[in-house]
C-alpha positions as CSV (number, residue, x, y, z in Angstrom):
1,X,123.4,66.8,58.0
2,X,126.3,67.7,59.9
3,X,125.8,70.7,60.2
4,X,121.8,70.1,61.7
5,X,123.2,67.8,64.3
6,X,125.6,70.7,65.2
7,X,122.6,73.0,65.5
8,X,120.5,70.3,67.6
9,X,123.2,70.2,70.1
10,X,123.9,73.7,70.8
11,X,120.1,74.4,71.3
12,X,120.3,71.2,73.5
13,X,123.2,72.7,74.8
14,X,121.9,76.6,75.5
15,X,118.7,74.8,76.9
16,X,120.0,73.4,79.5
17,X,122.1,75.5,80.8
18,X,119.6,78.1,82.0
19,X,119.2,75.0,84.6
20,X,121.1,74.8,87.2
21,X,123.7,72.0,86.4
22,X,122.8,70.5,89.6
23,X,120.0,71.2,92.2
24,X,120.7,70.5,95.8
25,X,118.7,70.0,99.0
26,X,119.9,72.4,101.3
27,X,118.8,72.8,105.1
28,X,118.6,76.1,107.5
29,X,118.1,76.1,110.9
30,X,116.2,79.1,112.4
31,X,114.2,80.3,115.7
32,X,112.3,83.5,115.6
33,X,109.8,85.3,116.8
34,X,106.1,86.6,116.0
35,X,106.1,85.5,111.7
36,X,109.3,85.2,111.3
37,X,109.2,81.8,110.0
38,X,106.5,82.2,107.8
39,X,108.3,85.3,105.8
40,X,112.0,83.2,105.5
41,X,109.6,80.3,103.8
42,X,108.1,83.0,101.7
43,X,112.0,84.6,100.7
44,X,113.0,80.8,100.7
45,X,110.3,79.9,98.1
46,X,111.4,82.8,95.8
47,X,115.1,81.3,96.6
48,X,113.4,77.7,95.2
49,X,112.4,79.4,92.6
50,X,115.6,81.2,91.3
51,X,118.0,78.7,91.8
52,X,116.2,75.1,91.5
53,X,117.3,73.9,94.6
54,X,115.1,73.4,97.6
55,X,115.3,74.5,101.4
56,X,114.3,72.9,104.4
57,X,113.7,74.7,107.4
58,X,114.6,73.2,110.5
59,X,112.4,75.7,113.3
60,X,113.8,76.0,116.9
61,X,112.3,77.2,120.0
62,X,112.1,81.0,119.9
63,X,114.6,81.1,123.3
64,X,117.5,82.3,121.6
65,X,119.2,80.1,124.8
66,X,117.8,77.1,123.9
67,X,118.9,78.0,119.7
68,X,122.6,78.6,120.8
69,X,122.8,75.5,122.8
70,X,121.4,72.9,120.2
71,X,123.7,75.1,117.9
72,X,127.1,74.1,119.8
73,X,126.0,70.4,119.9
74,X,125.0,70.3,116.4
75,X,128.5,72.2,115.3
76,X,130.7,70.0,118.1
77,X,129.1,66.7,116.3
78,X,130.3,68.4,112.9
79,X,126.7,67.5,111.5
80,X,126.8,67.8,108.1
81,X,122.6,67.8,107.9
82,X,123.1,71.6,108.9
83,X,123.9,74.2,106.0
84,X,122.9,77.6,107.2
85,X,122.7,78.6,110.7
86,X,120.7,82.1,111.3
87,X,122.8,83.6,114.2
88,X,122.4,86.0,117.0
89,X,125.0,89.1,116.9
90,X,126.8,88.2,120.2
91,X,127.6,84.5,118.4
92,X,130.1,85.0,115.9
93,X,133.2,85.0,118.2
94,X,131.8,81.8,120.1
95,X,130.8,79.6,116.8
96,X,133.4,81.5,113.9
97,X,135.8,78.4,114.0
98,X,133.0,76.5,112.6
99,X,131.8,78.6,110.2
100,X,132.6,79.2,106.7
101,X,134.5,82.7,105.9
102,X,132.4,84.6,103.6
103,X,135.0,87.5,103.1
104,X,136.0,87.1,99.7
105,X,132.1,85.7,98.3
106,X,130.4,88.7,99.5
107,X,133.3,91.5,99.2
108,X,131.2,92.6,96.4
109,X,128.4,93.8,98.8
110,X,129.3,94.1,102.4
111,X,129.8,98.2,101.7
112,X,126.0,98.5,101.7
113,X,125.6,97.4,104.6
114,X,126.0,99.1,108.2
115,X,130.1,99.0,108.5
116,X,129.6,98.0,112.7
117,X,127.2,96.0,111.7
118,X,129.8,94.1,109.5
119,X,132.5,94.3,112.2
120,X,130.8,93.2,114.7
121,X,130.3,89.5,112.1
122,X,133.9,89.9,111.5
123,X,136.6,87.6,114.0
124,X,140.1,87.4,113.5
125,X,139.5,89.0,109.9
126,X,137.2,86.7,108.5
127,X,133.5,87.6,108.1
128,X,131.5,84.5,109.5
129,X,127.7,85.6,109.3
130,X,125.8,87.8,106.8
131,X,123.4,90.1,108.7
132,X,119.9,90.1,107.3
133,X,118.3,91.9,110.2
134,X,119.3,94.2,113.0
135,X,117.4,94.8,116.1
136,X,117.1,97.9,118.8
137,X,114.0,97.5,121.3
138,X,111.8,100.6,122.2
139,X,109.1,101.4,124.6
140,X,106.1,100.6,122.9
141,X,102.9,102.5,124.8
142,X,98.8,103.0,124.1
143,X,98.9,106.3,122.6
144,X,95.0,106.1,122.7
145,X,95.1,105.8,126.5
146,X,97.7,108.3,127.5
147,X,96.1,111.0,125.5
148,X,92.4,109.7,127.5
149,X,94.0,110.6,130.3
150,X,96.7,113.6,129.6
151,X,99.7,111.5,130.5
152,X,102.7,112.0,129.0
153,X,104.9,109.5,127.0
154,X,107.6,109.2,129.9
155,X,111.4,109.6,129.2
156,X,112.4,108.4,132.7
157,X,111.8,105.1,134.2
158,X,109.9,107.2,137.3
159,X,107.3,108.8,135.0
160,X,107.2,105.3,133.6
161,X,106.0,103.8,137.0
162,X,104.1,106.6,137.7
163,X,102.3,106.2,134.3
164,X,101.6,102.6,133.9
165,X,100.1,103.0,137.7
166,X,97.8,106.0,137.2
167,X,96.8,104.4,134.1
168,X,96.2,101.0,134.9
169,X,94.1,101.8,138.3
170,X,91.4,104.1,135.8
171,X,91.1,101.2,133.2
172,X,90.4,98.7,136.2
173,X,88.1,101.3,138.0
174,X,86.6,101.7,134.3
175,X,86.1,97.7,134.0
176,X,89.0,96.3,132.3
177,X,90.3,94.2,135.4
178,X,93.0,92.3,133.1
179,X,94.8,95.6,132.4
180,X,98.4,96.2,133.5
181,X,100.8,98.6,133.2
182,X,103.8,97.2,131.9
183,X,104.7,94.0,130.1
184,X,108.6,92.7,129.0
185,X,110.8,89.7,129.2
186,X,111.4,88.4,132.2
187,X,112.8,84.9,132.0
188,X,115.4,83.3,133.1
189,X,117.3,83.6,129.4
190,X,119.3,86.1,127.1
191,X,116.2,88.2,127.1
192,X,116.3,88.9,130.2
193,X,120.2,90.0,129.9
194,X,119.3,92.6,127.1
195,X,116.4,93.8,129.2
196,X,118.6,94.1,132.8
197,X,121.6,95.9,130.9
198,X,119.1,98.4,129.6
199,X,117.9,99.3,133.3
200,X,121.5,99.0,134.5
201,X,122.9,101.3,131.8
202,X,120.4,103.6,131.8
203,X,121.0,104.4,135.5
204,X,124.7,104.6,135.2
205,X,125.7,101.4,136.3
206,X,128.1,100.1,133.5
207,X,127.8,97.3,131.3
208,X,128.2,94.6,133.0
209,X,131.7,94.1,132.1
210,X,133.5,96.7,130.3
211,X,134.9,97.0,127.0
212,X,138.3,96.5,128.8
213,X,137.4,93.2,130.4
214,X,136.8,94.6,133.7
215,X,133.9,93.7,135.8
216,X,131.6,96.4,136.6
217,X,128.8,94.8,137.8
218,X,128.5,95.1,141.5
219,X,128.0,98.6,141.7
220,X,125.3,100.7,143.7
221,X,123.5,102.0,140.8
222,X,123.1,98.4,139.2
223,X,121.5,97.5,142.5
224,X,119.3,100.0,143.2
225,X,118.3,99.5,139.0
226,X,117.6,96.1,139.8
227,X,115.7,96.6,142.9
228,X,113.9,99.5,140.9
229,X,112.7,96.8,138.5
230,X,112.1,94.4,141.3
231,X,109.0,96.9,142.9
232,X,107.1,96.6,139.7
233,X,106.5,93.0,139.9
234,X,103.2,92.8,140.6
235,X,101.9,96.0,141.1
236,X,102.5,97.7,137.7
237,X,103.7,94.4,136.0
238,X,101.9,90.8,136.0
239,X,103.6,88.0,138.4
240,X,103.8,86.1,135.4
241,X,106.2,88.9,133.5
242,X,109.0,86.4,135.5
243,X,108.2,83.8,132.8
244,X,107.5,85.8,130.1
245,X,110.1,86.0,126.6
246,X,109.0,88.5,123.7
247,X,106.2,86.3,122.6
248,X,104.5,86.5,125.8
249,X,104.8,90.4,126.4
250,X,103.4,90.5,122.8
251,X,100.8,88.4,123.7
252,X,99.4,90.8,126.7
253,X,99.8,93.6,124.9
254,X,98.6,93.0,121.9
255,X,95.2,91.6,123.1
256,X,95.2,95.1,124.7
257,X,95.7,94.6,127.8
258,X,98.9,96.6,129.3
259,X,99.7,100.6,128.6
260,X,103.7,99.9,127.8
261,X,105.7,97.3,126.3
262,X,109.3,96.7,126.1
263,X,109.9,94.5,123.1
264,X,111.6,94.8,119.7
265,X,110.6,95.9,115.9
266,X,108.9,92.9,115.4
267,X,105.5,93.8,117.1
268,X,104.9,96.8,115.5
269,X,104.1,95.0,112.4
270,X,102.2,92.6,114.2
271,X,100.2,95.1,116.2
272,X,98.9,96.8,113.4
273,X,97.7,93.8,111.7
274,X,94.4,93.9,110.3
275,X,93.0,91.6,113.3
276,X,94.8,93.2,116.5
277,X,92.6,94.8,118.7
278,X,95.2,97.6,119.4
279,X,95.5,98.3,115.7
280,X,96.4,102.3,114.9
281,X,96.1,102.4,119.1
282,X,100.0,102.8,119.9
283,X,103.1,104.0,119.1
284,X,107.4,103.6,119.8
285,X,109.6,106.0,121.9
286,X,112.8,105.6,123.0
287,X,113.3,103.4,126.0
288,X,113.0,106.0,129.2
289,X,117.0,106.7,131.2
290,X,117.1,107.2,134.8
291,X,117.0,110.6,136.2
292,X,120.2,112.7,134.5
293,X,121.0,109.8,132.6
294,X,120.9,108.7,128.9
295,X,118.1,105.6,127.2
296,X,119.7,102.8,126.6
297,X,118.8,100.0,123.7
298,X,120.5,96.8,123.7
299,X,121.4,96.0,120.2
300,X,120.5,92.9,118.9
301,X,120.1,91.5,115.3
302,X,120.4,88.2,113.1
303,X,122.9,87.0,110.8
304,X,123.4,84.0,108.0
305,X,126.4,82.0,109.0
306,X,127.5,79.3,106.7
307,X,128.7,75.6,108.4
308,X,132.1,74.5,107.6
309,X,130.2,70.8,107.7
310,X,127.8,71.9,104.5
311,X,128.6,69.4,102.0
312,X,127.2,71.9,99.7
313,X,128.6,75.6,100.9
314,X,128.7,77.5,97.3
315,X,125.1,76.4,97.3
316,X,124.7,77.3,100.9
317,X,126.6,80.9,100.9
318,X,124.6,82.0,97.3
319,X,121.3,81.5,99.0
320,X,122.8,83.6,102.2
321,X,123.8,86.1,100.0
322,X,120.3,85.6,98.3
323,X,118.2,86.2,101.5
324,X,120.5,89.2,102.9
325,X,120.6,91.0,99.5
326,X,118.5,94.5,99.4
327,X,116.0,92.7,97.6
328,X,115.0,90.6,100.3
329,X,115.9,92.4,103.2
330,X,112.7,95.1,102.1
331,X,110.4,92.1,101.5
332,X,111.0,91.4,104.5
333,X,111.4,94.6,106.3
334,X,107.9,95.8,104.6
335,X,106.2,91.9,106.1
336,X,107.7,91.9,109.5
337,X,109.1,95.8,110.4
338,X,112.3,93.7,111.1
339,X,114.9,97.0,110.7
340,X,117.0,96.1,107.5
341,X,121.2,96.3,107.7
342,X,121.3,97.7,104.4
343,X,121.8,101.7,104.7
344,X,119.9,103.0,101.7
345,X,116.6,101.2,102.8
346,X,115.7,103.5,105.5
347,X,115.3,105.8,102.5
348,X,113.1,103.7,100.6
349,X,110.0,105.4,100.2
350,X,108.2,102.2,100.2
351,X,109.1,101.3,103.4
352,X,108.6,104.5,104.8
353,X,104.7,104.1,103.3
354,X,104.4,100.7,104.4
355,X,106.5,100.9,107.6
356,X,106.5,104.7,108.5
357,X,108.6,103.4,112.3
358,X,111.5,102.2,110.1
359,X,113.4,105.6,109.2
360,X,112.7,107.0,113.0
361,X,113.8,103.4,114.4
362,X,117.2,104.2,112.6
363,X,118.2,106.4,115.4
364,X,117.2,104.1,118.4
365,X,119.3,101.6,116.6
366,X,122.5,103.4,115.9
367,X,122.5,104.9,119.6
368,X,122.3,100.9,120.5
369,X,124.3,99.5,123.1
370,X,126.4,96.4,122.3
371,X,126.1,93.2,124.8
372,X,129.7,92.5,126.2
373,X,130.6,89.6,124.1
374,X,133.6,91.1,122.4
375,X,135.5,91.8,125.3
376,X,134.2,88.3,126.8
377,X,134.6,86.4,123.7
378,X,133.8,82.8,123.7
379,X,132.8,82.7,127.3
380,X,130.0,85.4,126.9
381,X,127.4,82.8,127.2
382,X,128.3,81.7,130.5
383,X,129.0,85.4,131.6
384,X,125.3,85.9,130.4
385,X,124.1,83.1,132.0
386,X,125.6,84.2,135.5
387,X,124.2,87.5,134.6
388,X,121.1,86.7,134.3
389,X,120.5,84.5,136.7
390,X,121.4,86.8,139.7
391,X,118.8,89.4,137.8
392,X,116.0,86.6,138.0
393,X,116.8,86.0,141.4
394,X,116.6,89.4,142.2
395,X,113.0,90.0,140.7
396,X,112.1,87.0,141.9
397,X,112.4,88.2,145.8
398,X,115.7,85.4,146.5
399,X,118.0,87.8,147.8
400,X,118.6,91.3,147.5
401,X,119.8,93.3,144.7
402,X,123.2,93.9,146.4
403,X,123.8,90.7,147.9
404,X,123.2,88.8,144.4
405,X,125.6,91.3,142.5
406,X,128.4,91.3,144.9
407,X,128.0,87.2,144.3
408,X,127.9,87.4,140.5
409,X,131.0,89.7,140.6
410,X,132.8,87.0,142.2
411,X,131.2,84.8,139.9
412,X,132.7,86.4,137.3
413,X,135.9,86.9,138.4
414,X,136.7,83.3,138.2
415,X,135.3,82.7,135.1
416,X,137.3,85.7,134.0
417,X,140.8,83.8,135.3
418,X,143.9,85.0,133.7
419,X,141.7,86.8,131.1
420,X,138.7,86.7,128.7
């Protein structure tokens, strides 16, 4: 008898412990673009499914400006209703003493991911954010309507111009009065600073401030850049293109309705789905360069950061390490085109099936120019903000390219004080 009670207990015992000894609710917050949502539910719900517990997602406003600010209130407050934060690159050094280091929980896998990739997470020593996706945008054009008219996929932002305006005067000769030639993001938000450093670089004009901390801004070839940009408003880009974010520009293009897009890995997924009208229509190049000058790609990319409020972080950091493993990282890179961190899937042969743009985006991405938030460090968002703003007002006709750029450098300066 004893010796069945023994027996009952250890397969009482061995039954329950392939349940979790204690499910938790757990909450990440996330903005995001196109069906980005949708697919972290869907890797969530597999999550649910492994480990017992279950996720909430609490969905922000796809402005990453508006995500960063509600971010800073939420961490400042200490708000413990917060587990996992998904985090733009340029964050870490602004939110890291609020985050949990993940150093020694994922030392067992950060060497398959992109090493800069991992540095740029890393402050002070301490990885605070797992990457789950990066991001380079590229010029996404209507390979169906260049080859209708012999045009050329341009590698300059003249033939560009040129272009979008011999292209988009025949399609509204031919009837299609809504066509344009050129959609991107023109609001008054970080978009806008990944877009204007793109022009800027790629006409020689520095990087806004310089790996050394030294601002570069108010230069001649930034102006003329931005005054270049500022003649396409309205004549080969819609008025509206001054409120538009990535959602926006997709939303033109994708009803087919402009020749060239600026926009990010997202939309190519999107574009080819089995109801847009510009299905197997386009294609990606690299963004064009001025004349004698290189393309420039801003890189972006999103990361798993866990809260230092979680009252549950071993929970929190094994589901970051659950969504960012290569596992998930090619469900979702096969659902969305979002370009995976993980080095060895841009050989996977079932992304290169599914998602043939992945292995050549590899090369726009690791040719990708960094933002300046490590030599601005914690007061990049303002620095953004101000940079920004003098591009808007720019494109927007208040004040001239020069005048608004020798402000901002001022600007700058005194937010630069004794150093970054």
């Amino acid at each position: 008898m004893k010796l069945f009670h023994a027996l009952l207990a250890l397969a009482v015992g061995a039954m329950f412990a392939v349940v979790p000894a204690r499910a938790v609710d757990l909450s990440i917050v996330s903005g995001d673009t196109g069906n980005g949502i949708k697919v972290l539910r869907e890797i969530l719900d597999q999550y649910e499914k492994k480990s017992g517990n279950k996720v909430n997602i609490v969905v922000m406003p796809p402005s990453t400006t508006d995500q960063f600010g509600q971010y800073k209130l939420w961490l400042a407050a200490g708000n413990t209703d917060i587990d996992v934060y998904q985090t733009d690159v340029i964050w870490a050094p602004q939110l890291a003493s609020q985050l949990v280091d993940l150093t020694a929980a994922t030392k067992d896998i950060v060497a398959k991911h992109f090493p800069s990739i991992i540095q740029s997470q890393t402050v002070d020593g301490k990885l605070v954010a797992m990457p789950i996706f990066t991001d380079a945008p590229a010029l996404y054009y209507r390979k169906d309507l260049l080859d209708k008219y012999g045009a050329k996929v341009p590698t300059t932002w003249k033939e560009l111009a040129d272009t979008a305006k011999l292209v988009m005067d025949k399609e509204r000769a031919a009837g299609n009065k809504d066509m344009w030639g050129l959609v991107f993001q023109g609001n008054a938000y970080e978009g806008l600073t990944c877009d204007a450093l793109e022009w800027v670089m790629s006409n020689g004009g520095g990087q806004i401030i310089e790996p050394d901390g030294t601002v570069s801004i108010n230069n001649a070839k930034a102006a003329a850049a931005l005054d270049m940009v500022k003649g396409w408003i309205g004549t080969i880009a819609p008025p509206g293109v001054l409120a538009y974010q990535e959602e926006e520009s997709r939303g033109v293009w994708q009803t087919g309705n402009a020749v060239f897009m600026r926009n990010w890995p997202y939309a190519y997924a999107l574009g080819n789905g089995a109801d847009a009208p510009i299905k197997g229509k386009f294609d990606v190049a690299p963004l064009p360069a001025g004349e004698g000058a290189r393309p420039v790609a801003t890189l972006g990319g999103w990361n798993l950061a866990v809260s230092k409020y979680s009252k549950n972080p071993d929970a929190a950091i094994d589901m970051v390490k659950f969504i960012a493993s290569p596992e998930m990282q090619k469900y979702r890179t096969l659902r969305t085109s979002n370009l995976p961190t993980i080095q060895a899937l841009y050989d996977d042969a079932d992304i290169a099936r599914e998602q043939p743009i992945i292995p050549r985006w590899k090369e726009v991405f690791l040719n990708a120019a960094p933002r300046p938030s490590a030599a601005v460090k914690i007061k990049y968002n303002e620095a953004s903000s101000q940079f920004w703003t003098a591009v808007h007002k720019t494109l927007s006709g208040e004040g001239s390219a020069a005048d608004n750029l020798a402000d901002l450098e001022v600007t700058l300066t005194k937010l630069k004080g004794s150093g970054w």
